[in-house]
VMD Tcl script that draws the C-alpha trace (Angstrom):
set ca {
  {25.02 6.21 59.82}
  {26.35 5.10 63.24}
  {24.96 2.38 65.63}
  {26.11 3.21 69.18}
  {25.32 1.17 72.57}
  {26.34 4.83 74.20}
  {26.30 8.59 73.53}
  {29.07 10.90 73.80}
  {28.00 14.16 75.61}
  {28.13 16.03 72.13}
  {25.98 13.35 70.76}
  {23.67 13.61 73.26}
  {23.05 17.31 73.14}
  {22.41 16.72 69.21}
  {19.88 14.43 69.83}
  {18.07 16.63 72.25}
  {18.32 19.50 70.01}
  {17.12 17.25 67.14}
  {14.16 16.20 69.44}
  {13.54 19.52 69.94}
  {13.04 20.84 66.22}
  {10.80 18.29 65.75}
  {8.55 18.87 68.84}
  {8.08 22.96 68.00}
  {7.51 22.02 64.20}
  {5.39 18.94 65.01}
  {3.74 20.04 68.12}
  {3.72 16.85 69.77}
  {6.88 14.93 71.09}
  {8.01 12.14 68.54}
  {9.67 9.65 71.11}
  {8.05 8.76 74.58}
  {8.69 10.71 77.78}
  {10.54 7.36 78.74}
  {12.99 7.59 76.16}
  {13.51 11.04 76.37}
  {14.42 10.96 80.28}
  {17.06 8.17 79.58}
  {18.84 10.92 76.69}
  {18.82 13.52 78.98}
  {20.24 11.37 81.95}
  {22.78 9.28 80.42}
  {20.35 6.12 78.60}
  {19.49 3.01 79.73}
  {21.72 0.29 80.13}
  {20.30 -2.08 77.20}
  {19.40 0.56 74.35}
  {21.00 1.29 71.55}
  {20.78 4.84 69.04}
  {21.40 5.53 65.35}
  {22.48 8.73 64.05}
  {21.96 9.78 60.83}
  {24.17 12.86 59.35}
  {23.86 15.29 56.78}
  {25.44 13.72 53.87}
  {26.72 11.34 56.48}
  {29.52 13.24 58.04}
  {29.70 13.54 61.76}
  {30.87 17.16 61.15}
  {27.53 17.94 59.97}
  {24.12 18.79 61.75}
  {22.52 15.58 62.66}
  {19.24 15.32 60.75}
  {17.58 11.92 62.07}
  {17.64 9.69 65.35}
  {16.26 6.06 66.25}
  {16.12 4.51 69.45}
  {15.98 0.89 69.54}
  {15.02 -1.30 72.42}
  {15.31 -5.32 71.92}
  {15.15 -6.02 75.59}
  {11.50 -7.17 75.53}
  {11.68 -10.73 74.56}
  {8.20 -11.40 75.29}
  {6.68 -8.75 72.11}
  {9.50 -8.12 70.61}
  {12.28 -5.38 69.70}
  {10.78 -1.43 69.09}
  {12.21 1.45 67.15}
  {11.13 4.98 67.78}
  {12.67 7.62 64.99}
  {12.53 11.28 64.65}
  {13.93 13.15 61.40}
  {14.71 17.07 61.26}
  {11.73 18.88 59.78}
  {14.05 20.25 57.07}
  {15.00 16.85 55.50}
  {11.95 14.89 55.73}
  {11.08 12.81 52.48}
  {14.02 12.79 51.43}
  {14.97 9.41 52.43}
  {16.35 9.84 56.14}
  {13.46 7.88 57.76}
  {13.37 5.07 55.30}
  {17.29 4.52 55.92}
  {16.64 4.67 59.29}
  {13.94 1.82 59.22}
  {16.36 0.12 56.67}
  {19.09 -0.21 59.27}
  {16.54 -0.70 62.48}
  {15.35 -4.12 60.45}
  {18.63 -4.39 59.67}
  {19.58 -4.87 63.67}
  {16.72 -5.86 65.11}
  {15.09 -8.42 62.29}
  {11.64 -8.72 60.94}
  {9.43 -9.05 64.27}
  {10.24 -5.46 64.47}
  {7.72 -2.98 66.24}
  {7.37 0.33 65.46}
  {6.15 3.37 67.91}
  {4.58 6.35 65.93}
  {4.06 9.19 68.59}
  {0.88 11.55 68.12}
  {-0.30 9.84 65.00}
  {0.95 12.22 62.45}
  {0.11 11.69 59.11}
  {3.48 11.49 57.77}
  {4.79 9.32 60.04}
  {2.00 6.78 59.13}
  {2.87 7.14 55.58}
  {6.51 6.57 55.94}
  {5.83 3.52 58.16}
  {2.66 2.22 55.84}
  {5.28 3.15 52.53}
  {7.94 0.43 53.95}
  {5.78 -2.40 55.04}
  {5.01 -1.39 58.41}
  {1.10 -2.04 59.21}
  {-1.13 -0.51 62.02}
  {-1.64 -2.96 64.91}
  {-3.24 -0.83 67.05}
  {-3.79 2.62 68.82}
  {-3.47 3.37 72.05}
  {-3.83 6.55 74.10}
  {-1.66 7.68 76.75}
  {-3.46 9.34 79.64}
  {-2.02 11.15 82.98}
  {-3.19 12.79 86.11}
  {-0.78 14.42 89.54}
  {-1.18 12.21 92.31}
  {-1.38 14.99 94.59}
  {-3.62 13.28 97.63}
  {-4.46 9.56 98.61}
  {-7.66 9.02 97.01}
  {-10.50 6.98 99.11}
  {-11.58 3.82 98.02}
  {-14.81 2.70 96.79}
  {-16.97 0.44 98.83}
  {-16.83 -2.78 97.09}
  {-18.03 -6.68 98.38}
  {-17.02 -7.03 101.91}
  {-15.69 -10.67 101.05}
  {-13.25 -9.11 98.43}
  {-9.74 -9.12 99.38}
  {-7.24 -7.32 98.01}
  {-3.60 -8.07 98.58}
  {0.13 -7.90 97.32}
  {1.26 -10.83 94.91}
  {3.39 -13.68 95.84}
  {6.00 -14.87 93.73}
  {6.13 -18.34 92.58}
  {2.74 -18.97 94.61}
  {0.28 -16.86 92.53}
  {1.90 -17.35 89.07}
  {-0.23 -20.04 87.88}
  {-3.55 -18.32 89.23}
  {-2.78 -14.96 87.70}
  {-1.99 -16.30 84.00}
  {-5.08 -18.24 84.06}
  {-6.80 -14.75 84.76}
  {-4.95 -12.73 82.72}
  {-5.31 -14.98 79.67}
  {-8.94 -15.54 80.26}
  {-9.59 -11.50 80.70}
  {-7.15 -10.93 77.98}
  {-7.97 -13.48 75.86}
  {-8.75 -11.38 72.61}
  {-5.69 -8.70 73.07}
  {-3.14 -8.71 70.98}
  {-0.09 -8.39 73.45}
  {-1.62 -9.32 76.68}
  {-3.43 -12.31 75.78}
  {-2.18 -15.92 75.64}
  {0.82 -15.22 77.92}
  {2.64 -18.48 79.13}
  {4.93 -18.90 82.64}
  {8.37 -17.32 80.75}
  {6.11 -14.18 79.68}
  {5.71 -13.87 83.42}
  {9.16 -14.77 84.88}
  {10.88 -12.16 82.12}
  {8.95 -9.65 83.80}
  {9.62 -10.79 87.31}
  {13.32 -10.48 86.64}
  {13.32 -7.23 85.44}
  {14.79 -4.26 87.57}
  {11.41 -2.62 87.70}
  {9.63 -5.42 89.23}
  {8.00 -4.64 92.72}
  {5.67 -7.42 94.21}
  {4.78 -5.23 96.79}
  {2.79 -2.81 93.90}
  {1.26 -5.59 92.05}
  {-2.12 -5.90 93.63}
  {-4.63 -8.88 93.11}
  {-8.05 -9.27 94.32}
  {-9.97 -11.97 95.90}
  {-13.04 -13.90 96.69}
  {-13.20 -16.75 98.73}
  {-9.90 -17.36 97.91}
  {-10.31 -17.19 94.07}
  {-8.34 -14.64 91.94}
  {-11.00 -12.08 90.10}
  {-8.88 -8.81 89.60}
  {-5.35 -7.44 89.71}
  {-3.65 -4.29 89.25}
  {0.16 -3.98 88.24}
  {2.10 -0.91 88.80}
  {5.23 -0.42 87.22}
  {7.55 2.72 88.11}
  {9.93 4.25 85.18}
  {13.20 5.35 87.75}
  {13.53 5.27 91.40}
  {15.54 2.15 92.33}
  {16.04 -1.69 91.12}
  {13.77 -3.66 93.40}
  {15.35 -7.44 91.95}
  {18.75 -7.12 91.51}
  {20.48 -5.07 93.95}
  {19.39 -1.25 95.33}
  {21.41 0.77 93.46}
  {19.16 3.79 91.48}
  {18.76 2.69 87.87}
  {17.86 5.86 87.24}
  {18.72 9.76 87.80}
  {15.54 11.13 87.10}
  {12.41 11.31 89.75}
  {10.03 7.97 89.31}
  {7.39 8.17 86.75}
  {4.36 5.66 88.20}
  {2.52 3.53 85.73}
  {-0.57 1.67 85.97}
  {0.67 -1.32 84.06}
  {-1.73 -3.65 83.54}
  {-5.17 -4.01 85.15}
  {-7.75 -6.91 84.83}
  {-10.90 -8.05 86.30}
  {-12.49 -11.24 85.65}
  {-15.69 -10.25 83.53}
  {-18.60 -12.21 85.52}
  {-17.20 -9.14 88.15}
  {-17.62 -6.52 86.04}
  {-19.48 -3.10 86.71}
  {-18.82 -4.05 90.55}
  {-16.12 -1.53 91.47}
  {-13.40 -3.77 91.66}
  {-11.56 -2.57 89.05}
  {-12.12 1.08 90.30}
  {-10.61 -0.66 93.90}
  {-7.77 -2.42 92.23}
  {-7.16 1.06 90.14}
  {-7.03 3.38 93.41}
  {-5.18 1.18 95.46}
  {-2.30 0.76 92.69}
  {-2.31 4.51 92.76}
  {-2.12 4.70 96.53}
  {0.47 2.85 96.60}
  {2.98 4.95 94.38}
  {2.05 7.91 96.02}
  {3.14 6.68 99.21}
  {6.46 5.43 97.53}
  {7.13 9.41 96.55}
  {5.82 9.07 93.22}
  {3.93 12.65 91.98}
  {3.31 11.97 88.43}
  {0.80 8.60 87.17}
  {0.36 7.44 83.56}
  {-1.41 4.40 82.09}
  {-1.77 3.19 78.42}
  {-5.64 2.16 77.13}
  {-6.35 1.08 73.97}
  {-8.28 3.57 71.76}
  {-11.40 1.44 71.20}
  {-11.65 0.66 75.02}
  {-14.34 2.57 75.95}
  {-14.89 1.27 79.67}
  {-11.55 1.83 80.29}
  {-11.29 5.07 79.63}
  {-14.27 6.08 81.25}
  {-13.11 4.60 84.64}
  {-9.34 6.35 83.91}
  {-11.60 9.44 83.46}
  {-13.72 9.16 86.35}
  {-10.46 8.84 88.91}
  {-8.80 12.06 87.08}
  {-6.82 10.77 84.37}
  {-6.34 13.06 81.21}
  {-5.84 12.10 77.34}
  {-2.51 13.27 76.99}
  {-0.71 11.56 73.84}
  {-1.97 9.35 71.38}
  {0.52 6.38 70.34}
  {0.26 4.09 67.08}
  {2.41 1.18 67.19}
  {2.95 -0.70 63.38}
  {4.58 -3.93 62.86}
  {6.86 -4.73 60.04}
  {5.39 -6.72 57.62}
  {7.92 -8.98 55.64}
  {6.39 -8.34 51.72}
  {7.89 -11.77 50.12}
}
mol new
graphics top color blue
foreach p $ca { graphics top sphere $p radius 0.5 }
foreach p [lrange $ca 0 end-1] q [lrange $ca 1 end] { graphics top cylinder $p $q radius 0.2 }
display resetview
C-alpha cells in the first residue's frame, strides 16, 4: 500500500477510473464532489491518498483508494475510502482503515457517502460508530432571489474581524449549544477558520438588533481564489458556493431572519460568479430543511460520518 502527499498523472487516472466503478455499481458517488474536483484538477495542497493494489503490486489494477484530510484541527482528521466492487470483503477496506488510523491516530473521522449498507458494516465491523447523518442538499443559483420582509430595526451586515469574534461565539455556542461539532467552540476554533484560504469576511453575514447579534449566515466557496493569503487561484475548477453555517438566536425564531440571513448569503455568491449552491443539514433537523426547501434547495446526497472508537 502506498501513502503519497501527490499523484502521478497515471495514478490519478486510476483513481478516477476506480471512482468510477464504484459509482455505476453503487449508484451513488463514494467520496464528496469536493474531493473528487481536487483528483481531477491536480489535489489540494494539504491531502494525502493511499493506494491499495491487487496483491500489492503497482503493476496491477488498483482495487481501493482513501483520501485523508488532517487539516481540520478544530474536529479532527477524515478519511473517505472507496474499494473496487470486485474485491470488496475481502479485506481491502479494513487495511485501508488499518493504515488511515495508522496516520492519522484515534480521533479519526470517517465519511460514509450515500449510506450504503456495506459501508456501515465495514466501518461498524472495525470500531467505527455512527455520530450522525447529515443530508446534502443543492439548488442553481440562476437569479437574485428577493428578500423577505423582516423587522425594520434588523440589520444585517458583513462581519468584522477581531471586532465581532467575541459576540459571534457567544451566539454560536448558545444556538449551537447541543450540536456535536458546532457547539462549544472557543476563540482558536474561530481564528483556524479565519486563517484559512477560503475565508471571505465580506460573505459572512450577521444580523442585528439594536446593536445586539441575533443571526448570522457563513458562506464558504470550494475554488475561486484565496481571499487571506495572497490572490493566487487555489483552485482550477469553477467555485462551488456553500452555505456554511447559519444560526439565529432562538427567542427570534419563526421571524424570517433566518430565511433573510439564508437569501442574502446566497445573493451574495451569485454576484461573486458562483452558479452552483450546496449546504449540509442534519437529518433530524426538520426546520431546517423545510426553510432549505422552501428557497429551492434539493436532497441530493445523504452523508454518515462515524468516529473511531478505540475498543481497549
Amino acid at each position: 500500500m502506498l501513502h503519497l502527499n501527490q499523484l502521478s498523472d497515471a495514478q490519478q487516472l486510476s483513481v478516477l477510473a476506480l471512482l468510477q466503478r464504484a459509482t455505476d455499481f453503487d449508484q451513488t458517488p463514494p467520496i464528496s464532489d469536493h474531493i473528487l474536483l481536487h483528483l481531477r484538477h491536480g489535489g489540494d495542497k494539504d491531502d494525502s491518498h493511499l493506494l491499495l493494489y491487487e496483491g500489492d503490486d503497482q503493476g496491477k489494477k488498483l482495487i481501493g483508494y482513501a483520501h485523508l484530510d488532517q487539516t481540520d484541527q478544530v474536529a479532527g482528521p477524515s478519511v473517505e475510502l472507496v474499494v473496487d466492487p470486485n474485491h470488496r470483503k475481502t479485506g481491502a477496506g479494513k487495511a485501508l482503515l488499518a493504515k488511515a488510523i495508522e496516520i492519522c491516530g484515534q480521533n479519526l473521522r470517517l465519511w460514509s457517502h450515500g449510506d450504503l449498507p456495506a459501508a456501515s458494516a465495514l466501518a461498524e465491523s472495525n470500531n467505527f460508530q455512527r455520530i450522525r447523518t447529515v443530508l446534502q442538499m443543492s439548488r442553481r443559483l440562476d437569479e437574485i432571489t428577493p428578500i423577505n420582509q423582516i423587522d425594520k430595526q434588523i440589520v444585517i451586515r458583513s462581519f468584522l474581524p477581531g471586532i465581532d469574534d467575541q459576540s459571534w461565539l457567544e451566539l454560536n455556542n448558545k444556538i449551537f449549544a447541543n450540536h456535536p461539532e458546532q457547539g462549544n467552540w472557543q476563540l482558536t476554533d474561530l481564528k483556524l477558520r479565519q486563517k484559512e484560504d477560503w475565508f471571505d469576511p465580506a460573505g459572512f453575514f450577521i444580523a442585528e438588533q439594536n446593536k445586539q447579534m441575533i443571526g448570522f449566515v457563513w458562506t464558504k466557496v470550494h475554488g475561486a481564489t484565496s481571499h487571506q493569503h495572497d490572490d493566487s487561484p487555489s483552485h482550477d475548477h469553477e467555485g462551488i458556493g456553500e452555505i456554511y453555517i447559519t444560526g439565529v438566536d432562538s427567542a427570534l425564531a419563526g421571524g424570517g431572519v433566518g430565511k433573510s440571513l439564508t437569501i442574502t448569503g446566497l445573493n451574495y455568491m451569485k454576484y461573486q460568479g458562483i452558479e452552483n449552491a450546496i449546504l449540509y443539514v442534519d437529518e433530524d433537523n426538520q426546520a431546517a430543511y423545510g426553510l432549505y426547501s422552501s428557497l429551492g434547495f434539493k436532497q441530493s446526497g445523504k452523508d454518515c460520518l462515524f468516529k473511531f472508537k478505540n475498543p481497549q
